[in-house]
DSSP file (Angstrom, degrees, kcal/mol; ACC not computed):
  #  RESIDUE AA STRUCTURE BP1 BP2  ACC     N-H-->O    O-->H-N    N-H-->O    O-->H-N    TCO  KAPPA ALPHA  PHI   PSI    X-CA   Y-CA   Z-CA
    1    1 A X    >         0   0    0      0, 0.0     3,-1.3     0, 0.0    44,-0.0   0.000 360.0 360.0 360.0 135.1   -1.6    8.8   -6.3
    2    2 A X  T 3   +     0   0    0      1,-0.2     2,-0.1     3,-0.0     3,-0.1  -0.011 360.0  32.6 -62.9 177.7    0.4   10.4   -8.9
    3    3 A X  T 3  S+     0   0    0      1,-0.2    55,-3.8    54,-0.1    -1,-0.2   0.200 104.3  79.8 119.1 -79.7    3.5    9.3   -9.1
    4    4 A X  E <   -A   57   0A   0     -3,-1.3     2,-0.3    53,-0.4    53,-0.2  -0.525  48.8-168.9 -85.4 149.5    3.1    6.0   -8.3
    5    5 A X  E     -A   56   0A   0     51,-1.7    51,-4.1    -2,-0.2     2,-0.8  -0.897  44.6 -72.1-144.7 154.9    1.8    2.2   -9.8
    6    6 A X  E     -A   55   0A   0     49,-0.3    49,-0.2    -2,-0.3    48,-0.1  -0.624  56.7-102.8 -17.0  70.0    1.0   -0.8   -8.8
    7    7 A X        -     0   0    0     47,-1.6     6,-0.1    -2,-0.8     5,-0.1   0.151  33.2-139.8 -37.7 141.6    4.0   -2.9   -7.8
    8    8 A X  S    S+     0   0    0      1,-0.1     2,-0.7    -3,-0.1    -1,-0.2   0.253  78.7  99.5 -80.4  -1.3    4.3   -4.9  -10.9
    9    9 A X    >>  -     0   0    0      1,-0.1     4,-1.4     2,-0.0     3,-1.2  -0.919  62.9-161.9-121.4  87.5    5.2   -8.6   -8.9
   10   10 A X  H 3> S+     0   0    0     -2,-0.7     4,-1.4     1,-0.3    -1,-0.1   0.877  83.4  51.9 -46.3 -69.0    1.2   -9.9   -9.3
   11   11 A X  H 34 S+     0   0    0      2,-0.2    -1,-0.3     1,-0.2     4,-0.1   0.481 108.4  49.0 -67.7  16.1    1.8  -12.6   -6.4
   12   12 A X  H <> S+     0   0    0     -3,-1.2     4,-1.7     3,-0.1    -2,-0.2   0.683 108.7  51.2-115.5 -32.6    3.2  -10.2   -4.0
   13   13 A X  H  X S+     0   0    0     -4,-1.4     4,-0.8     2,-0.2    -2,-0.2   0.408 102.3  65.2 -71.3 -16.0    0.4   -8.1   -4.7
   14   14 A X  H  X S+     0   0    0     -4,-1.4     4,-2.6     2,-0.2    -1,-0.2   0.697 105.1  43.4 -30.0 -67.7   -1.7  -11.2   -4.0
   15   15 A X  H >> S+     0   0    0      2,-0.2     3,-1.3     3,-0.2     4,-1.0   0.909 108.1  58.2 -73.0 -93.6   -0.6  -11.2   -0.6
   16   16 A X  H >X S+     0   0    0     -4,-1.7     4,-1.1     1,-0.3     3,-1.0   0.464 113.9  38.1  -0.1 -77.0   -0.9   -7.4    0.1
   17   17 A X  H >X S+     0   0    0     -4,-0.8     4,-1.9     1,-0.3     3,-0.8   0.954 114.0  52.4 -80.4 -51.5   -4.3   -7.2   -0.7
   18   18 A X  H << S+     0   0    0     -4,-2.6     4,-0.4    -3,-1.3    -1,-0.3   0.899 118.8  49.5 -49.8 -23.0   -5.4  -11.2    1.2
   19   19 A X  H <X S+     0   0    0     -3,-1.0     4,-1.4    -4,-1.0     3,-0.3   0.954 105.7  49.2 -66.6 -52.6   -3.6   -9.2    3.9
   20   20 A X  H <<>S+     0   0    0     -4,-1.1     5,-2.5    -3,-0.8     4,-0.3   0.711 116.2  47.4 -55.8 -37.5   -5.7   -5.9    3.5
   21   21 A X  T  <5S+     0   0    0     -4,-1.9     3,-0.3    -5,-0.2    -1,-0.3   0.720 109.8  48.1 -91.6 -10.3   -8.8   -8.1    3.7
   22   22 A X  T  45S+     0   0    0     -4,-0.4    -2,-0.2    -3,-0.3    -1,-0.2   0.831 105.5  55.0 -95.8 -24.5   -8.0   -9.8    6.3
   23   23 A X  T  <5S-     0   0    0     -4,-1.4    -2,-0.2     3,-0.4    -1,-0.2   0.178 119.3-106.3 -94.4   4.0   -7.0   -6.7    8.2
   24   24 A X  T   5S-     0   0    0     -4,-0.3    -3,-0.2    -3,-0.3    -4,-0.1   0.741  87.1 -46.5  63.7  34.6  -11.0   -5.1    7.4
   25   25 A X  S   <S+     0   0    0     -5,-2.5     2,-0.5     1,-0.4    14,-0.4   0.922 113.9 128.1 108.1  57.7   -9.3   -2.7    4.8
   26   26 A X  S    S-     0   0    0     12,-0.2    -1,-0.4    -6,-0.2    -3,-0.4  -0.990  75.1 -88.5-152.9 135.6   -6.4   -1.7    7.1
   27   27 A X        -     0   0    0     10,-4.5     3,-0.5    -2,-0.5    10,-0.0  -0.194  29.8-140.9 -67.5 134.6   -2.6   -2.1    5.7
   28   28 A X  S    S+     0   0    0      1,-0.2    -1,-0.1   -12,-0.1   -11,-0.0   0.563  98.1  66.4 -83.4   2.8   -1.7   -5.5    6.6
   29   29 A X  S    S+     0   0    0      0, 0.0    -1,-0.2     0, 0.0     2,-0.1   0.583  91.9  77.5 -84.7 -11.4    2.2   -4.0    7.5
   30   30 A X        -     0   0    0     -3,-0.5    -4,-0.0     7,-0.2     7,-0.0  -0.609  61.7-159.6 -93.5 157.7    0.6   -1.7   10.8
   31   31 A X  S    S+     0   0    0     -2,-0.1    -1,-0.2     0, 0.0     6,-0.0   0.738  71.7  71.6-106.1 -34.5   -0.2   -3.2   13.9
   32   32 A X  S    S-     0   0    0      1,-0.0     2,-0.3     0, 0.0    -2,-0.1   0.003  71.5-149.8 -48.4 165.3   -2.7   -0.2   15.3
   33   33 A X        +     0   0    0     -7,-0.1     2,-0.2     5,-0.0    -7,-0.0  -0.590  40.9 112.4-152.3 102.5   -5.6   -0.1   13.5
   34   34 A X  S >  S-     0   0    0     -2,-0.3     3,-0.6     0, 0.0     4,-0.2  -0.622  75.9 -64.6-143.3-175.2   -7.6    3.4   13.0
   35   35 A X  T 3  S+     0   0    0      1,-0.2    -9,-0.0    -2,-0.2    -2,-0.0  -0.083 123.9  56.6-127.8  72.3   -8.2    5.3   10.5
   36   36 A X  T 3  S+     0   0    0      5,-0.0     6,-3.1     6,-0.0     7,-0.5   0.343  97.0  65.4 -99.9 -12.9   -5.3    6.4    9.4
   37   37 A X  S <  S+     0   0    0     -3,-0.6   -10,-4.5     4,-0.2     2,-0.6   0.315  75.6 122.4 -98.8 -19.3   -4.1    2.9    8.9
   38   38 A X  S    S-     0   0    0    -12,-0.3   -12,-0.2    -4,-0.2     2,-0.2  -0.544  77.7 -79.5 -65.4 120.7   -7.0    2.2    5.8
   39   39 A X  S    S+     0   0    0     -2,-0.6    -2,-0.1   -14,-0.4    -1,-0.1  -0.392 131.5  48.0 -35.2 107.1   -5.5    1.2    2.7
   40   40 A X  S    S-     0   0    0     -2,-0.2    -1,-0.4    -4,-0.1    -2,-0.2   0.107 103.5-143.2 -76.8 141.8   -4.6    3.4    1.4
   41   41 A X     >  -     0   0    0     -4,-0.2     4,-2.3     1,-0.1     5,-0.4  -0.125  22.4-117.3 -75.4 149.7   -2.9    4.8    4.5
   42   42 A X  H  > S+     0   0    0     -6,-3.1     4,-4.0     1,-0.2     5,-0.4   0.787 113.3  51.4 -36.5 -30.6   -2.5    8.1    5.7
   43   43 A X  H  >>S+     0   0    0     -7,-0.5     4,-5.5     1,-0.2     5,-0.6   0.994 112.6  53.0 -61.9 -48.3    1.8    8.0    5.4
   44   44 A X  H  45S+     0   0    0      5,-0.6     4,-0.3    -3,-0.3    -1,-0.2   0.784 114.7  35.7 -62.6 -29.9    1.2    6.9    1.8
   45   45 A X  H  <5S+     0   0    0     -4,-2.3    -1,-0.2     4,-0.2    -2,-0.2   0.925 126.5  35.6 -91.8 -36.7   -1.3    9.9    0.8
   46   46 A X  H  <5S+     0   0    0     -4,-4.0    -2,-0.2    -5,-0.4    -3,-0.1   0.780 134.3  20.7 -99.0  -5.6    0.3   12.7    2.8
   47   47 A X  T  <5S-     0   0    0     -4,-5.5    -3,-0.2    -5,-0.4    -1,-0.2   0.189 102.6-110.6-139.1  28.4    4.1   12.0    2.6
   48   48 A X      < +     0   0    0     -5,-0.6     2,-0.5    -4,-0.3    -4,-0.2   0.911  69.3 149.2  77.5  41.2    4.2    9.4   -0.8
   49   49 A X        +     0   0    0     -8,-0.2     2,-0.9    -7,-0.1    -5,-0.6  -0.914  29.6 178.4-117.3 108.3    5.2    6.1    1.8
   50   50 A X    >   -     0   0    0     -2,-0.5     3,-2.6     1,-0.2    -2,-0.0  -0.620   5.2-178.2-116.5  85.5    4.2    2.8    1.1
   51   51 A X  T 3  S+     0   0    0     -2,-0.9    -1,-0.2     1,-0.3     0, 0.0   0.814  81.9  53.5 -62.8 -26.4    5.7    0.6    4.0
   52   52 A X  T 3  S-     0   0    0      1,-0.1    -1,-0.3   -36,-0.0   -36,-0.1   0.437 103.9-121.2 -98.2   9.9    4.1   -2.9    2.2
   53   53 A X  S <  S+     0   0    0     -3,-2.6   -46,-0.3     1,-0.1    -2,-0.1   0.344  81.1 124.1  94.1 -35.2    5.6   -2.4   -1.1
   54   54 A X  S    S+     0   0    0    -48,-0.1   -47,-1.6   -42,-0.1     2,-0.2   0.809  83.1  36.6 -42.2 -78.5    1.5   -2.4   -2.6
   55   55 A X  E    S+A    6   0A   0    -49,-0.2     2,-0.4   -51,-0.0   -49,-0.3  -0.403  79.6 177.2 -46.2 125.0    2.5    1.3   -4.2
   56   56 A X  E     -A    5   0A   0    -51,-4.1   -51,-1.7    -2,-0.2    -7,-0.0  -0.977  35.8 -91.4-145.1 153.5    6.1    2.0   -5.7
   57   57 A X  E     -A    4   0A   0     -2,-0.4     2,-1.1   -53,-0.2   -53,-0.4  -0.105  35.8-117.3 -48.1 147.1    7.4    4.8   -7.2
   58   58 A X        -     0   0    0    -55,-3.8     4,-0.1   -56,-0.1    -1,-0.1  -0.695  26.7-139.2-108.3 126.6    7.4    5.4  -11.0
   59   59 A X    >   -     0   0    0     -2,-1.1     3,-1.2     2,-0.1   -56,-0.0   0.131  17.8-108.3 -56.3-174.2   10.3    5.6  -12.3
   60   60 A X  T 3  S+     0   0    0      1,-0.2     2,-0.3     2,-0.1    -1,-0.1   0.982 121.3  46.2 -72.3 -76.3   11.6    8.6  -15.5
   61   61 A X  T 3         0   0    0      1,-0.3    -1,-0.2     0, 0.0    -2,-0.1   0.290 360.0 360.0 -64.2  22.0   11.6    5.7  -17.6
   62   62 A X    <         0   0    0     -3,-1.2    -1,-0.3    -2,-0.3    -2,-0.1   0.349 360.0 360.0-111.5 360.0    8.3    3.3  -17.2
């Protein structure tokens, strides 16, 4: 998404995703599981919300 990177902290991003797999492609921070809740999830495409940190803004200066 524009906008947005790849949080830059490689072991955190580790976890996210062993989370994401564990979760059948489904944000390991939700507890429903639909699909709206696949990685990436619906808050994160229509309103730019990334509850696990995965996505992060980019800032003026990166």
């Amino acid at each position: 998404m524009k906008g947005f990177r790849l949080n830059p902290d490689k072991e955190y991003v580790n976890k996210i995703i062993e989370g994401t797999h564990k979760k059948n492609g489904h944000c390991p921070c939700r507890v429903k599981q639909d699909d709206s809740t696949l990685c990436p999830c619906d808050e994160f495409i229509k309103e730019g919300i990334c509850k696990c940190k995965l996505f992060i803004p980019i800032k003026n200066n990166e």
